[in-house]
VEXBADREN-628628 format. One record per residue (C-alpha): x, y, z. Coordinates in pm, whole numbers, padded with zeros to 5 digits, always signed. Layout:
N
XYZ...
This chain:
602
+00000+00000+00000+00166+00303-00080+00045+00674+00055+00009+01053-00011+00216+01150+00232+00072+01474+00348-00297+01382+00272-00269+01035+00488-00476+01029+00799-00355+00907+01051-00378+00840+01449-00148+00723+01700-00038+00573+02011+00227+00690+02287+00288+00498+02572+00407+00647+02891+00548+00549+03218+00768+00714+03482+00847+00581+03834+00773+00951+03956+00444+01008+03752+00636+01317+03594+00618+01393+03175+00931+01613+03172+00955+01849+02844+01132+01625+02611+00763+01456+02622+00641+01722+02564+00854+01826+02296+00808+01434+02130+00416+01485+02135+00427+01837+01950+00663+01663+01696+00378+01402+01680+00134+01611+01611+00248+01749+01285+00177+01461+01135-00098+01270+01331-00476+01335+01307-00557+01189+01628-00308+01137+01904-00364+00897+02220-00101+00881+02507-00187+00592+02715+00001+00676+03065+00124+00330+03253+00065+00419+03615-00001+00703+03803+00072+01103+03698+00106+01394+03902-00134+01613+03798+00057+01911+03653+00174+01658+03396-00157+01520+03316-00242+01863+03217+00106+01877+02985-00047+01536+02829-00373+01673+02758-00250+02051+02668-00038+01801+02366-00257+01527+02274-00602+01466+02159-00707+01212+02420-00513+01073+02755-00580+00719+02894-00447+00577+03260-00453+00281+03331-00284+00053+03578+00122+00015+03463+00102-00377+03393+00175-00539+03077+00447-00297+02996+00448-00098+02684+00306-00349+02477-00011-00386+02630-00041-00012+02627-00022-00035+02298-00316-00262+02235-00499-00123+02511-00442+00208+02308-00488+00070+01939-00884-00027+01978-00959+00198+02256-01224+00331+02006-01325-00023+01867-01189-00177+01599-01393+00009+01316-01249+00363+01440-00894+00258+01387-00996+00158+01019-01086+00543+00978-00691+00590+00939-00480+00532+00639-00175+00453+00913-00186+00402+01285+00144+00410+01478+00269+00292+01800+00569+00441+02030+00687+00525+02368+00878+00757+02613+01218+00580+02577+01275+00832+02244+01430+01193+02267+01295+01331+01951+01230+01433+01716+01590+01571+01607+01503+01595+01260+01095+01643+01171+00873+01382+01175+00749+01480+00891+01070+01399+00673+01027+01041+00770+00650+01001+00666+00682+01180+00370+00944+00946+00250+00795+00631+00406+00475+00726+00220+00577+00626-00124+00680+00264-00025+00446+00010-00109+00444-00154+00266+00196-00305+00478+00416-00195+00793+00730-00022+00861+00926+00121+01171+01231+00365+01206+01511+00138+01292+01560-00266+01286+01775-00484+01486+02002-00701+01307+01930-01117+01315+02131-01262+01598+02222-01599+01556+02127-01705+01928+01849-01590+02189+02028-01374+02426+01666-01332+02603+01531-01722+02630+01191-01628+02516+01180-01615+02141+01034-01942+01982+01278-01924+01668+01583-01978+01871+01773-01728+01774+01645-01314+01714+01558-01276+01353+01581-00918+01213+01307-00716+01303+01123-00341+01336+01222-00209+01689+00898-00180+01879+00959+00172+02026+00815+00315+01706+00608+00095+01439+00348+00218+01165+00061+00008+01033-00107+00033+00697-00469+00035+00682-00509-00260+00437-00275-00459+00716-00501-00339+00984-00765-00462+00799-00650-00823+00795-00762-01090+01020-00411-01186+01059-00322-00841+01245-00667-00813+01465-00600-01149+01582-00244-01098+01686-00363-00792+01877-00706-00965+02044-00482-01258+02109-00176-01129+02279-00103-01250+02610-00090-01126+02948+00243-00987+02955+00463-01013+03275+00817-00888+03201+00995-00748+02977+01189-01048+02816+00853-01187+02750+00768-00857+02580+01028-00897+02355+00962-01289+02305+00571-01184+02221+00617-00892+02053+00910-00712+01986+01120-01019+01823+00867-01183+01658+00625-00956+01538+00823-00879+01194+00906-01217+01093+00575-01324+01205+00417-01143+00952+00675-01148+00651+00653-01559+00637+00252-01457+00569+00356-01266+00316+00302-00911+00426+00586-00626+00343+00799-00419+00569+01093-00161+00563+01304+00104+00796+01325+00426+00728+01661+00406+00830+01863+00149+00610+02028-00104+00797+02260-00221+00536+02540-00030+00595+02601-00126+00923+02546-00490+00908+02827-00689+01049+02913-00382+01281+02668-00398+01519+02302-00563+01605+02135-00277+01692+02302+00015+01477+02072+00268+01731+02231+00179+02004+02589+00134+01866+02610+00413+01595+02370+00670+01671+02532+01000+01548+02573+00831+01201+02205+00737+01171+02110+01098+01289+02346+01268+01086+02383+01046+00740+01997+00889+00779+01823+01144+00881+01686+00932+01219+01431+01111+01366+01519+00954+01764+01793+00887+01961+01764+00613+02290+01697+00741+02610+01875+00425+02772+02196+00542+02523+02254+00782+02796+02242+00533+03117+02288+00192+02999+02586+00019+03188+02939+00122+03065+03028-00234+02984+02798-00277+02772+02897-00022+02552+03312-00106+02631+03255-00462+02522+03198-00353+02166+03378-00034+02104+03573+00216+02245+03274+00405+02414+03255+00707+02201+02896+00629+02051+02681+00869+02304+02910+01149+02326+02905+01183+01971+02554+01156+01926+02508+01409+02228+02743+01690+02030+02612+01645+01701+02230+01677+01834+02363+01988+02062+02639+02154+01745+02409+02043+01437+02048+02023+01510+01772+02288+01644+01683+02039+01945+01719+02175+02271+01970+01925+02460+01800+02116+02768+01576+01870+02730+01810+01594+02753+01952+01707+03096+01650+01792+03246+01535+01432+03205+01841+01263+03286+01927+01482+03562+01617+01377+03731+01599+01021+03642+01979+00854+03596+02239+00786+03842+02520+01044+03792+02833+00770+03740+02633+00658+03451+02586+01001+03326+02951+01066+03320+03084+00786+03187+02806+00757+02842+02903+01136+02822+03252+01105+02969+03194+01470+03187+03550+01438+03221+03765+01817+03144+04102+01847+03055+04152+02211+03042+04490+02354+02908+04747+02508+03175+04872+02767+02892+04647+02825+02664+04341+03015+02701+04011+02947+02544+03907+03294+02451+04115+03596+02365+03934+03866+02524+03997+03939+02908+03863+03698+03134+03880+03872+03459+03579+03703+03613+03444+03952+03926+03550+04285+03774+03326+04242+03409+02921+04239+03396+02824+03913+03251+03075+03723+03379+03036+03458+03689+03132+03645+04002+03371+03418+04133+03523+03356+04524+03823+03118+04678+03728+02973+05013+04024+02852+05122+04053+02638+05515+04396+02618+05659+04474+02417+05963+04803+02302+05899+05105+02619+05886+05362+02453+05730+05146+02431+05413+04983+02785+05399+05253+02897+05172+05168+02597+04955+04807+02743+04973+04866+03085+04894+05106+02973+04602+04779+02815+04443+04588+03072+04531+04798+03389+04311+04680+03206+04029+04256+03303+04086+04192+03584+03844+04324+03939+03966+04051+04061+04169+03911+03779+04302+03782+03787+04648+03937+03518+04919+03780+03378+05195+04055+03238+05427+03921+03029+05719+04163+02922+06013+04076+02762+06347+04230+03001+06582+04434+03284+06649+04781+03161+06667+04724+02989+06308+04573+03339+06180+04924+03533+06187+05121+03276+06008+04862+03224+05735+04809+03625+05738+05192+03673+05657+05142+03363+05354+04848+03507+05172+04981+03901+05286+05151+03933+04876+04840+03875+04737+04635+04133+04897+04721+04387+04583+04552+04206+04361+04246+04001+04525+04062+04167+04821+04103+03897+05101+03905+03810+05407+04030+03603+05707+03809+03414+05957+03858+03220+06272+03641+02949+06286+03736+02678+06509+03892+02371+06530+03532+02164+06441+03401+01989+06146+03758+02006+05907+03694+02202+05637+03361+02143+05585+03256+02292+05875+03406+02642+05804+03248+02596+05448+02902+02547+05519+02913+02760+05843+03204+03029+05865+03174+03178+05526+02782+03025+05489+02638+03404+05486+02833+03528+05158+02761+03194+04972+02486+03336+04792+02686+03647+04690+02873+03442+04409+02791+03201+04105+03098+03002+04140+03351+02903+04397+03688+02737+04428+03691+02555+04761+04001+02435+04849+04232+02342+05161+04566+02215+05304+04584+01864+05279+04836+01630+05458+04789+01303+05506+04908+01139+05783+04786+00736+05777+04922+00698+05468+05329+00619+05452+05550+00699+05318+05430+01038+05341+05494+01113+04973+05151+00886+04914+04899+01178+05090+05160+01495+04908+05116+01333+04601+04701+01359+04663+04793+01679+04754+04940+01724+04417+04705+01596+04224+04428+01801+04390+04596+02122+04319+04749+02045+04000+04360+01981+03867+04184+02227+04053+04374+02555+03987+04771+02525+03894+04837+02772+03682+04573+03182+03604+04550+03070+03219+04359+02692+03385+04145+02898+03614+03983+03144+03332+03973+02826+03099+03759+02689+03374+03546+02971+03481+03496+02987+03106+03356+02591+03113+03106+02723+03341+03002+03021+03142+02985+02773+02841+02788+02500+02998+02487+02601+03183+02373+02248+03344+02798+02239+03479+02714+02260+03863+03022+02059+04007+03456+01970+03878+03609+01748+04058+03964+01618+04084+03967+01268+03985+03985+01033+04287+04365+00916+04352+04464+00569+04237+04796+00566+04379+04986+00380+04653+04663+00182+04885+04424+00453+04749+04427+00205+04424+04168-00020+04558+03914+00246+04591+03839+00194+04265+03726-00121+04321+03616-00130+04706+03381+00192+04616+03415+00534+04652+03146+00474+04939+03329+00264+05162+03067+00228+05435+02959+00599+05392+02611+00488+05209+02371+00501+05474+02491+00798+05602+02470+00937+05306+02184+00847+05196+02004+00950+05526+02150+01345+05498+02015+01341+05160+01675+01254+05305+01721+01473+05610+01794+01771+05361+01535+01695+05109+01749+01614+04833+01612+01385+04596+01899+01215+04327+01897+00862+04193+02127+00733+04416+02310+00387+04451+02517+00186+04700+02635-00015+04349+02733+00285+04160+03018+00512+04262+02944+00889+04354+03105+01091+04132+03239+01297+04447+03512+01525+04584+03692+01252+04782+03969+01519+04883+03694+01766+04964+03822+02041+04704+03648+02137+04414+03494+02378+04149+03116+02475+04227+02800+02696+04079+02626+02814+04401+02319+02738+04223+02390+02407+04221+02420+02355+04575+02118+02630+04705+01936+02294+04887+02211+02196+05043+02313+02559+05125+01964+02602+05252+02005+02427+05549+02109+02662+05812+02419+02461+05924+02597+02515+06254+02938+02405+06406+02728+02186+06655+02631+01925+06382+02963+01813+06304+03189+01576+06518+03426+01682+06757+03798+01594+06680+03887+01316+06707+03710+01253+06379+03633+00883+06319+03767+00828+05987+03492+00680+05839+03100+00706+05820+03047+01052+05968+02839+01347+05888+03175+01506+05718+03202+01163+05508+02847+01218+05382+02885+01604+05276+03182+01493+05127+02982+01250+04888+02640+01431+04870+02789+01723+04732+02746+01542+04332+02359+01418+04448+02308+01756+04553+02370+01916+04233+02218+01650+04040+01891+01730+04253+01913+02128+04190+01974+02027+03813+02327+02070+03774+02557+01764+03662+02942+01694+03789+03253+01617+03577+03621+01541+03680+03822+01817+03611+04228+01724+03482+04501+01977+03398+04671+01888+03063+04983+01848+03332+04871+01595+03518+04635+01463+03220+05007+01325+03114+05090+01120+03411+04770+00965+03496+04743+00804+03146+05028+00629+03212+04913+00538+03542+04627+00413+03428+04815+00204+03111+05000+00086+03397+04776-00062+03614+04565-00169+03384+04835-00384+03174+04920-00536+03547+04612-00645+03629+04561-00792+03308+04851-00967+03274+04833-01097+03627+04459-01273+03586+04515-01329+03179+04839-01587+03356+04601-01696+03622+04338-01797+03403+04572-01971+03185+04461-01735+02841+04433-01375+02747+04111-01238+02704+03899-00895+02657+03833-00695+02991+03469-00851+03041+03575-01207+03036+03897-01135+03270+03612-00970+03513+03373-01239+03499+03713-01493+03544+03712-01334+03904+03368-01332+03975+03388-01693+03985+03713-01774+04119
């Protein structure tokens, strides 16, 4: 059956679930593309909705049905399809079914139908998945996956609909209890299912070119099927599916790309994108599909004109906090320091008086250039303490801050272990004026940046944090001062915090206003001595990342071009050990994956 494009009438289906009840605005934005080229538009919502989004739904749509969220998408698309009887849907030249797992459309919808209008079809989708040779799932009858339409978008013909063979595969569809039994039903099956009967179907993107590359070119190639095909969508679950996943196949490029071509190339709002996922993801899966990771040149600057934050309307008006407890290292301090734009203001905390004159006589040079306040704040709560409470009432006077503070540690030895932390901290925070402004510019650049980071140390017996967990036993805690504070971030005792482990790091205030809005006070931290783990200064210390996910804001690690240098060999290092020690266990060498799963069982 072949169409005129833009006389076709047509309806459609989107399906809808969130674990919040919330339709954020790439929904929103989907369902306007939708309507461009849809006559009658149905969202069936899976569960419950708050009500503001209800009225989104119904503001963008011609009709909203809720119903209880069983039977997963699929059902909600049946459930939708003859919601108006059977003779109603036969109204329609086409009828389509999709869901909420799309960000779209990046290119008009309209492009696709248009072209997909002049094939002689009986049923077509936007992407297929390649035939796998084997059933990864268990629940497809053939054996194996044949190719087929992916089921997040799929377009019917009304001479199909009118067929006994695709009513009856509809009215006959079983109860459906999880989602590898969706795709065993449905998803898998559907395609082949109706090709052997002799019906026709296409893609509107061609999957030819990529055959032998990948099995599901979406997934695996997405910036070349929106940029070379035209593909209307790009996967949500591109953004948060686990990192192995993506490292067992290729070099784990695939979603950045996508992400910068939609964001350089297209008209969509990548807003969108953030606000969704900001809500929704956990942030160590964020960073690593979108590898938030900045290396920021020491000598070069990223824009010519002067980029003297606080004295230029505009700009980000930008403070150093800056704790010292420690003497011997205030000159190391204030050496960092001289490198904040000229004009800068400083916010030097100390514990008592004695410690105020030496650190007074470190920081006195750089009084000509940056105006710089000293406070005594006691000897409680670190330097989180005189973060949150001894400098807590100018907070809100700047968009960013550099928080930073002597570090020596002491458990560690050799000593050189804790300076080169130290080192590493600095060296990626603020080592040389040309870094800072190449930073502050980052900020200015990207909006949703709330939080940099130093990477966490891999060094000497820090190594195994890596794979112990950047929580340690700090979870609970953690997770309870998020409650406490009303902060609401996916978070995970399985997934690493993307945190300031050495408690320094770059931050927009407006990231942080929850966790600034608590009206902290020196009596809510632990007296010294500090136990070294699970305390209320361990939990700051890893909420600050959950904190800016829940004001909107995402974190990256932040690397000087320096220090960039050494840690890749570090890295090559370690990583060349460890797989030559297990490849020689094991007896073989094999891909990263297998040498993991080698452990697992051992």
């Amino acid at each position: 059956m072949i169409l005129e494009g833009k006389h076709a009438k047509r309806c459609g289906v989107y399906a809808f679930y969130d674990k919040d009840g919330h339709a954020d605005g790439y929904v929103v934005e989907f369902l306007k593309g939708l309507r461009e080229v849809t006559d009658h538009l149905l969202v069936v919502v899976n569960g419950e909705i708050d009500e503001e989004s209800r009225a989104r739904l119904r503001a963008n749509s011609d009709d909203v049905m809720i119903r209880p969220n069983e039977g997963y998408d699929i059902t909600a698309y049946k459930k939708g399809l003859f919601r108006y009887g059977y003779e109603k849907l036969l109204e329609y030249d086409e009828a389509f079914i999709c869901n909420d797992t799309l960000f779209g459309p990046i290119h008009p919808f309209s492009e696709m139908f248009d072209a997909m209008a002049g094939r002689d079809l009986d049923f077509w989708g936007i992407t297929a998945f390649h035939e796998v040779p084997f059933d990864p799932f268990g629940t497809v009858k053939y054996g194996y996956l044949p190719q087929h339409i992916q089921s997040f978008f799929q377009v019917f013909r009304k001479d199909f609909m009118k067929t006994a063979d695709f009513r009856e595969w509809w009215e006959k569809m079983p109860a459906i209890d999880g989602y590898l039994q969706a795709i065993g039903t449905h998803e898998a099956v559907f395609t082949k299912e109706m090709q052997d009967r002799g019906y026709k179907w296409d893609v509107y993107c061609d999957p030819a070119p990529l055959e032998g590359f990948t099995w599901d070119p979406l997934r695996d190639f997405p910036r070349y099927l929106l940029e070379t095909q035209r593909c209307p969508v790009i996967k949500r679950r591109n953004f948060f599916q686990d990192y192995g996943e993506a490292i067992g196949r290729s070099g784990g490029e695939a979603t950045l790309e996508a992400f910068e071509y939609i964001r350089d190339e297209t008209e969509y709002d990548t807003d969108l994108i953030w606000e969704n996922l900001l809500r929704t993801v956990n942030m160590a899966d964020l960073k690593k599909r979108l590898h938030l990771n900045y290396t920021v040149s020491e000598k070069i600057p990223r824009k010519t004109e002067d980029s003297a934050v606080p004295a230029k309307d505009g700009h980000l008006r930008t403070a150093l906090v800056c704790h010292v407890y420690y003497e011997d290292l205030a000159r190391g301090c204030a050496a960092y320091a001289a490198n904040m734009p000229a004009g800068t203001d400083f916010y030097v905390t100390v514990p008592d008086e004695r410690r105020l004159a030496s650190v007074r006589e470190a920081f006195g040079p750089l009084e000509a250039d940056h105006r710089i306040e000293y406070r005594i704040t006691g000897n409680r709560g670190r330097d989180v303490a005189p973060f949150l409470v001894g400098v807590k009432d100018i907070l809100s006077k700047y968009d960013l801050i550099l928080k930073i503070h002597d570090k020596k540690v002491k458990q560690a030895v050799p000593l050189s272990i804790g300076r080169s932390w130290e080192y590493e901290c600095f060296q990626c925070l603020l080592p040389t004026r040309t870094f800072v402004e190449n930073v502050i510019d980052l900020f200015e650049k990207n909006p949703r940046l709330g939080l940099l980071t130093p990477p966490i140390p891999i060094h000497g017996p820090y190594f195994p944090t890596t794979g112990r967990g950047e929580w340690g036993v700090n979870y609970d805690v953690t997770n309870e001062l998020a409650a406490k504070l009303g902060i609401r971030a996916p978070m995970d005792p399985l997934k690493e915090p993307v945190a300031p482990l050495g408690s320094e790091f770059w931050v927009r205030t407006d990231a942080m206003k929850t966790l600034f809005a608590h009206d902290w006070e020196y009596d809510e931290f632990p007296e010294e001595p500090v136990a070294i783990d699970a305390t209320v200064l361990h939990a700051i210390e890893r909420l600050y990342p959950f904190a800016a996910q829940a004001d909107g804001f995402y974190t990256g690690w932040l690397v000087s071009d320096s220090f960039g240098k050494i840690e890749m060999d570090n890295l090559t290092y370690m990583n060349a050990g460890l797989a030559k020690a297990e490849s020689e266990r094991i007896g073989r060498y094999a891909p990263f994956h297998e040498l993991v799963d080698a452990v697992k069982k051992s």
